[in-house]
C-alpha positions as CSV (number, residue, x, y, z in Angstrom):
1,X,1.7,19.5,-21.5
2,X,2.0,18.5,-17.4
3,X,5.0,15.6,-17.4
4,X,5.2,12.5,-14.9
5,X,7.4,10.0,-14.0
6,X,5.9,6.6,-13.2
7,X,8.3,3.9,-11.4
8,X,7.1,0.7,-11.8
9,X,5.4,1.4,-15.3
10,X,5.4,-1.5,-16.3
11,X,4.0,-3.2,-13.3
12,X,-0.1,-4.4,-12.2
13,X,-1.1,-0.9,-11.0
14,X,1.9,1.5,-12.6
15,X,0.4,0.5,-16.0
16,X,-3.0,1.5,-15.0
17,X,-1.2,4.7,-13.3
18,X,0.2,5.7,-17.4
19,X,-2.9,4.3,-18.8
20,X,-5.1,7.1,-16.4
21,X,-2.4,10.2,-17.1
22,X,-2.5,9.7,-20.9
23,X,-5.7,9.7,-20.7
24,X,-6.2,13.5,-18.5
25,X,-3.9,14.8,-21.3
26,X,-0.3,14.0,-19.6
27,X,3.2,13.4,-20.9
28,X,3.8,10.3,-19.3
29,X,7.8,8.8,-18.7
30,X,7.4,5.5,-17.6
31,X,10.2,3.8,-15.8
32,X,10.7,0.3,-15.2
33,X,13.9,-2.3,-14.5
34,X,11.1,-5.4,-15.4
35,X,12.7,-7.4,-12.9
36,X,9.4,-8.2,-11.7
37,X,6.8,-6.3,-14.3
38,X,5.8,-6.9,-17.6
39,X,6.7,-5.1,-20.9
40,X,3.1,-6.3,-22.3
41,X,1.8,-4.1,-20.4
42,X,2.7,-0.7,-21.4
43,X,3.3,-1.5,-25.2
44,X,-0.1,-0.3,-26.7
45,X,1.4,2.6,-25.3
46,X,5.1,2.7,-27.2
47,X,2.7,4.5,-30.4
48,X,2.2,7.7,-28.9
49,X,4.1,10.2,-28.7
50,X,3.1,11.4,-25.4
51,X,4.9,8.2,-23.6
52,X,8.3,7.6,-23.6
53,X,10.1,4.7,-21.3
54,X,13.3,4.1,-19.8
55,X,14.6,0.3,-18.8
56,X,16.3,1.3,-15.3
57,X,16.9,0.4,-12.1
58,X,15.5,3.3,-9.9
59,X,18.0,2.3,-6.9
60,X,21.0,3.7,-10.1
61,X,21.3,7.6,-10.1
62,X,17.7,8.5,-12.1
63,X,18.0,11.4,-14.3
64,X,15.2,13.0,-17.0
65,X,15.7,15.1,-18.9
66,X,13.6,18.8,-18.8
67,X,10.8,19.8,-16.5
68,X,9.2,17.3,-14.7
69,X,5.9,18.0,-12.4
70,X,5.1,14.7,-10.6
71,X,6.7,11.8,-10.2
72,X,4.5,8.8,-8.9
73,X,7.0,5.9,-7.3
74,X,5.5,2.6,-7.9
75,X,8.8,0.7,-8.1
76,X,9.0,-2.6,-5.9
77,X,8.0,-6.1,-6.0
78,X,5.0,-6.5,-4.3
79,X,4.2,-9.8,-4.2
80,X,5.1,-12.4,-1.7
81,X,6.9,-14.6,-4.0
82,X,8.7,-12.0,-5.6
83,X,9.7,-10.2,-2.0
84,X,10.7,-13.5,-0.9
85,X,12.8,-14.5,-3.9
86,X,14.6,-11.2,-4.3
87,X,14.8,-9.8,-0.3
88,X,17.9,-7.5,-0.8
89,X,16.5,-5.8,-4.2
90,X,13.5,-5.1,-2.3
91,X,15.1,-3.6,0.8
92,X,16.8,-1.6,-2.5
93,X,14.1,0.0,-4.2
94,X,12.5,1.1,-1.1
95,X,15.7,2.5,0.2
96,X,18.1,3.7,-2.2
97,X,15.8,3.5,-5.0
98,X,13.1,6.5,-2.9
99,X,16.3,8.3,-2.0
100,X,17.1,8.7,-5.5
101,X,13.5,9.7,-6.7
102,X,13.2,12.7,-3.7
103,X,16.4,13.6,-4.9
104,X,15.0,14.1,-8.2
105,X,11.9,15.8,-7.0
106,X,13.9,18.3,-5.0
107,X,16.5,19.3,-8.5
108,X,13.1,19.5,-10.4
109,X,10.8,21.1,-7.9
110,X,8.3,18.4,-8.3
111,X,5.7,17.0,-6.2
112,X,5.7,13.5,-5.6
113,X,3.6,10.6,-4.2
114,X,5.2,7.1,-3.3
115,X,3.0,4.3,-3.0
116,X,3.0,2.6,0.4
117,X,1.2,-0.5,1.5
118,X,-1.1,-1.9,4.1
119,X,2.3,-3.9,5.1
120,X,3.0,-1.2,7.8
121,X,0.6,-2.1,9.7
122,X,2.0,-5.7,10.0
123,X,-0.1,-8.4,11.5
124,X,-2.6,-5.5,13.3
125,X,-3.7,-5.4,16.5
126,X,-6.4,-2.9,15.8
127,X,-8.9,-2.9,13.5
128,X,-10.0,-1.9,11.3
129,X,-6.7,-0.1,10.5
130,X,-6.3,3.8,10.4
131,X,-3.5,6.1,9.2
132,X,-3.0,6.7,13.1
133,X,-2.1,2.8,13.8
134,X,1.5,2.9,13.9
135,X,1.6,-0.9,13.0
136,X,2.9,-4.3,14.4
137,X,5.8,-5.5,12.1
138,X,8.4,-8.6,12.6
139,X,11.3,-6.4,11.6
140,X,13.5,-9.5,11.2
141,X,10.7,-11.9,9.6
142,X,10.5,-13.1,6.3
143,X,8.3,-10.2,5.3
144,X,10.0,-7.7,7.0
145,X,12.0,-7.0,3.9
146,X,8.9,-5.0,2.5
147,X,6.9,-4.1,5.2
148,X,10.2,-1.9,6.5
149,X,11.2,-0.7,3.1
150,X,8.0,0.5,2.6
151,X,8.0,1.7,6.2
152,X,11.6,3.3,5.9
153,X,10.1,5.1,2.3
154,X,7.4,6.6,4.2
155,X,10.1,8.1,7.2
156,X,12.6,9.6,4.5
157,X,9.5,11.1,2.5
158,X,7.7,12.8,5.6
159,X,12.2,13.6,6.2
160,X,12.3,15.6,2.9
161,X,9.0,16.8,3.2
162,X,10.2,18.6,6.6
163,X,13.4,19.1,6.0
164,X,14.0,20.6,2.5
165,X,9.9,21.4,1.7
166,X,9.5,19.1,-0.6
167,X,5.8,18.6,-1.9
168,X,5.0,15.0,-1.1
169,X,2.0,12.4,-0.9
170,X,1.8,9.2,0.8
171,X,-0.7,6.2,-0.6
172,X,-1.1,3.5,1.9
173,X,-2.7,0.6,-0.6
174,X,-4.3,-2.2,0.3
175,X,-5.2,-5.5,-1.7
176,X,-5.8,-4.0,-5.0
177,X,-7.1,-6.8,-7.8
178,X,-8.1,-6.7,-11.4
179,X,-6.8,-7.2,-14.9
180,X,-2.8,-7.5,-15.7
181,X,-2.0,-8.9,-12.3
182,X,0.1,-12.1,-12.6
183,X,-1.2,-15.1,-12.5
184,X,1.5,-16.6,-10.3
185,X,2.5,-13.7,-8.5
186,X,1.3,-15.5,-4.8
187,X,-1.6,-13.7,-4.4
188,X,-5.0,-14.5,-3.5
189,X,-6.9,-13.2,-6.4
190,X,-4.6,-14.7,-9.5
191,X,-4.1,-17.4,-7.4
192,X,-7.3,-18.8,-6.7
193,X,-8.4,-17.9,-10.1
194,X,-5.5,-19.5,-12.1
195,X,-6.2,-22.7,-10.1
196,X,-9.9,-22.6,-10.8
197,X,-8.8,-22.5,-14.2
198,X,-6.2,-25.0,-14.2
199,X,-8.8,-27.2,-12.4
200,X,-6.9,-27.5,-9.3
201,X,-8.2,-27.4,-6.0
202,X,-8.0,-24.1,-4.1
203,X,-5.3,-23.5,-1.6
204,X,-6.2,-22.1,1.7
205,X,-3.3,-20.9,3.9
206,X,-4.3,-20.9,7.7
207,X,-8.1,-22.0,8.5
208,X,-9.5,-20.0,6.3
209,X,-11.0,-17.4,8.5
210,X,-7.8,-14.8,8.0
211,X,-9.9,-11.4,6.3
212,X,-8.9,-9.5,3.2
213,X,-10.2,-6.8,1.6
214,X,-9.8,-6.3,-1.9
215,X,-9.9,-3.0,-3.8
216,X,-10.8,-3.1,-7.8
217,X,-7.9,-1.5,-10.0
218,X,-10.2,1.1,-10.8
219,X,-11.0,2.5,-8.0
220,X,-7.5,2.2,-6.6
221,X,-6.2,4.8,-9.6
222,X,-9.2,7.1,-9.0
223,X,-7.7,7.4,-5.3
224,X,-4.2,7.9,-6.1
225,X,-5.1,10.2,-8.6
226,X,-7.5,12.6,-6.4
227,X,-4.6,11.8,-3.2
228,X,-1.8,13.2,-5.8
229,X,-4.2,16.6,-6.7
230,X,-5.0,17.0,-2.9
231,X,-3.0,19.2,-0.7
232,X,-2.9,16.4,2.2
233,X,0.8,15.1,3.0
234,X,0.7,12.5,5.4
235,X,-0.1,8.8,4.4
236,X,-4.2,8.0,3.3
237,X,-5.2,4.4,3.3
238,X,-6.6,3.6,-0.4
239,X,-8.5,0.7,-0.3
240,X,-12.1,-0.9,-0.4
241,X,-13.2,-1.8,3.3
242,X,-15.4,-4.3,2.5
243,X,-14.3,-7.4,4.4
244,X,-13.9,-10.8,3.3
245,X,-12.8,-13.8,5.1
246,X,-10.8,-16.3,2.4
247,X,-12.5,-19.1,3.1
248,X,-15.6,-17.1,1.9
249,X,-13.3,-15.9,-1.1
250,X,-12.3,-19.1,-2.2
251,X,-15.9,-20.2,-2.3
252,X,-17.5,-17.4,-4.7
253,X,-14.7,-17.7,-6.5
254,X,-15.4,-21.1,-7.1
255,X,-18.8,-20.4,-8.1
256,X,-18.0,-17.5,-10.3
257,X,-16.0,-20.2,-12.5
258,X,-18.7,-22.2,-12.5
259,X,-16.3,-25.2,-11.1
260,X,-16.4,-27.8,-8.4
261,X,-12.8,-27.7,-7.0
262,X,-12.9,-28.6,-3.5
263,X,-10.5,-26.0,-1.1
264,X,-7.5,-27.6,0.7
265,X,-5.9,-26.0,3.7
266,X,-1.8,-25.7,4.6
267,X,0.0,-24.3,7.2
268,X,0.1,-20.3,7.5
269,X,3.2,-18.5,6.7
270,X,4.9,-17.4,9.1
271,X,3.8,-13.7,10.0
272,X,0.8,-13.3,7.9
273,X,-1.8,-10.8,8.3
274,X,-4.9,-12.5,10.2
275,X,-7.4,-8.9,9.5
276,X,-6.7,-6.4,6.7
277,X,-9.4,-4.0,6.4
278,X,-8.9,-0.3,5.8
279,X,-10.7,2.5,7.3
280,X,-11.2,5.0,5.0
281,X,-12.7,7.9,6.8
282,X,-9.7,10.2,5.7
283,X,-10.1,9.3,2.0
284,X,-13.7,9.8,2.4
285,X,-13.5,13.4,4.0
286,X,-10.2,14.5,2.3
287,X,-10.2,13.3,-1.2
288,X,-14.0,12.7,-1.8
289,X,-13.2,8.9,-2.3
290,X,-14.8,6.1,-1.7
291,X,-14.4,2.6,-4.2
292,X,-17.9,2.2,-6.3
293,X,-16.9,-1.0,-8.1
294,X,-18.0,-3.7,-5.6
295,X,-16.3,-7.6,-5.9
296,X,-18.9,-9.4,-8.0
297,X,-18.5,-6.7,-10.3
298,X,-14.8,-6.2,-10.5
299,X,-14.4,-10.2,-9.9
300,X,-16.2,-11.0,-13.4
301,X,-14.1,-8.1,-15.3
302,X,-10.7,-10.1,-13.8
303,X,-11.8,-13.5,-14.7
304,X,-12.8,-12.5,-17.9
305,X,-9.4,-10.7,-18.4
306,X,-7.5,-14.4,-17.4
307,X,-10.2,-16.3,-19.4
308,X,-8.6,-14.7,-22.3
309,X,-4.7,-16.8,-21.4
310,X,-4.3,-19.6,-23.7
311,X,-4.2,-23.0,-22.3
312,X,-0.1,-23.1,-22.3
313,X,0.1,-19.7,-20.2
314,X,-2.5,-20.8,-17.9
315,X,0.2,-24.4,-17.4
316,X,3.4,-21.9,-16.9
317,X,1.2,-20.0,-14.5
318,X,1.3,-23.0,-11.9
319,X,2.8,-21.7,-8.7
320,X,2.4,-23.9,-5.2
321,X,3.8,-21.4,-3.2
322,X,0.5,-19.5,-3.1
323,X,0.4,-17.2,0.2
């Protein structure tokens, strides 16, 4: 039986990650500090006996025991609100915590893939955005402390892949959205749809007219799965390109929920993306891959998922600091 390591197991997309290599048959180790994800969950998972999990801090030596054929690194807080709160940490995991996991890799002769973001590219100044833009990024900004870990994780993986022959993948991600997100993890999804069910009016940051494009969980595993079985080493953006602006976002979200919430607007924060869309020729021609689960589909399956939270949970939900 093939064995992987997921970081960030317990996390929005590393649970889908074990979720999709249980299911093609896969020992799975999953591997998670839950400083920021969610023991919930993985635990329908703790039953079998082809998933094991280990509470630990990636940027700590990391050692498994046996063979191990991938490792996927999913470890970071990826959230504004969490990136915010806990700057150093992130800087961490991207850093030390990456360093640690190639190290692995190279003992174990494994290949590996380490999700990147859309961050890289900063508040772009082309679009939409290909694998070739090399990005516009406030190093020193408030979100500098993930957009440069995750662009620093990208240098020392293309380093190892170079230097010692290391078999890597790069997954650039963009706004990925669907069930287990948070609900007051500061973004847009969970946090327009926790205040439409809260009954709260909508928060727009900016005017409004700032684009996002937003990738269904589904889809998003398909992509890193085929990027991880492909032989293709430099970074793929994985996203859906279908552009939205969130002033448009806010409003079908408000008729998806059926309520009459009017949409207030504050200030921007302070380096935040104005476009995001990806282009995804590469995917396309490379991996075969292009998302077939479009928003009013995926948007129901999400909402339906967070209809599901108890009145209480949707209360300790509330967050103002939506971004």
């Amino acid at each position: 039986m093939r064995k992987v390591l997921i970081t960030g197991a317990a996390g929005f997309l590393g649970s889908h990650l074990c979720d999709r290599f249980i299911k093609e048959g896969f020992h799975v180790i999953g591997m998670d500090n839950l400083i920021t994800g969610d023991i919930k969950n993985i635990e329908h998972l703790f039953k079998l006996k082809q998933f094991e999990f280990y509470n630990h801090d990636v940027t700590k030596f990391v050692h498994v025991p046996g063979k191990l054929d991938y490792i996927l690194h999913f470890a970071s807080p990826a959230s504004p609100i969490d990136y915010l709160k806990i700057p150093i940490q992130t800087l961490k995991v991207g850093s030390l915590g990456t360093h640690n996991l190639l190290g692995l890799a190279k003992e174990k002769g494994s290949r590996i893939l380490i999700a990147s973001t859309s961050e890289v590219y900063g508040d772009p100044l082309v679009h939409p955005q290909s694998e070739e833009y090399y990005g516009n990024v406030n190093t020193i900004g408030p979100r500098g402390v993930y957009d440069e870990a995750k662009r620093f994780q990208e240098s020392i993986t293309m380093a190892y892949h170079t230097y010692h022959g290391l078999d890597t993948r790069i997954a650039r991600i963009f706004n990925t959205y669907g069930p287990r997100m948070r609900l007051n993890d500061g973004r847009v999804v969970p946090a327009f749809i926790g205040q439409a069910l809260r009954g709260e009016n909508l928060t727009i940051f900016g005017n409004g007219l700032q684009t996002r494009s937003f990738c269904y969980i589904d889809d998003q595993v398909e992509g890193i799965y085929k990027l991880l079985f492909s032989d293709y080493v430099y970074p793929v953006n994985i996203g859906n390109p279908d552009e939205i602006t969130i002033k448009e976002f806010a409003e079908e979200v408000v008729r998806l929920t059926g309520t009459d919430q009017k949409v207030i607007y504050k200030p921007l924060p302070t380096d935040d993306p104005l476009q995001r869309q990806p282009d995804i020729s590469k995917a396309k021609e490379i991996l075969g891959w292009e998302p077939k689960i479009g928003r009013s589909e995926g948007m129901k399956l999400t909402l339906d998922y967070f209809k599901a939270f108890s009145k209480e949970e949707l209360r300790k939900s509330e967050h103002r600091d939506f971004v």
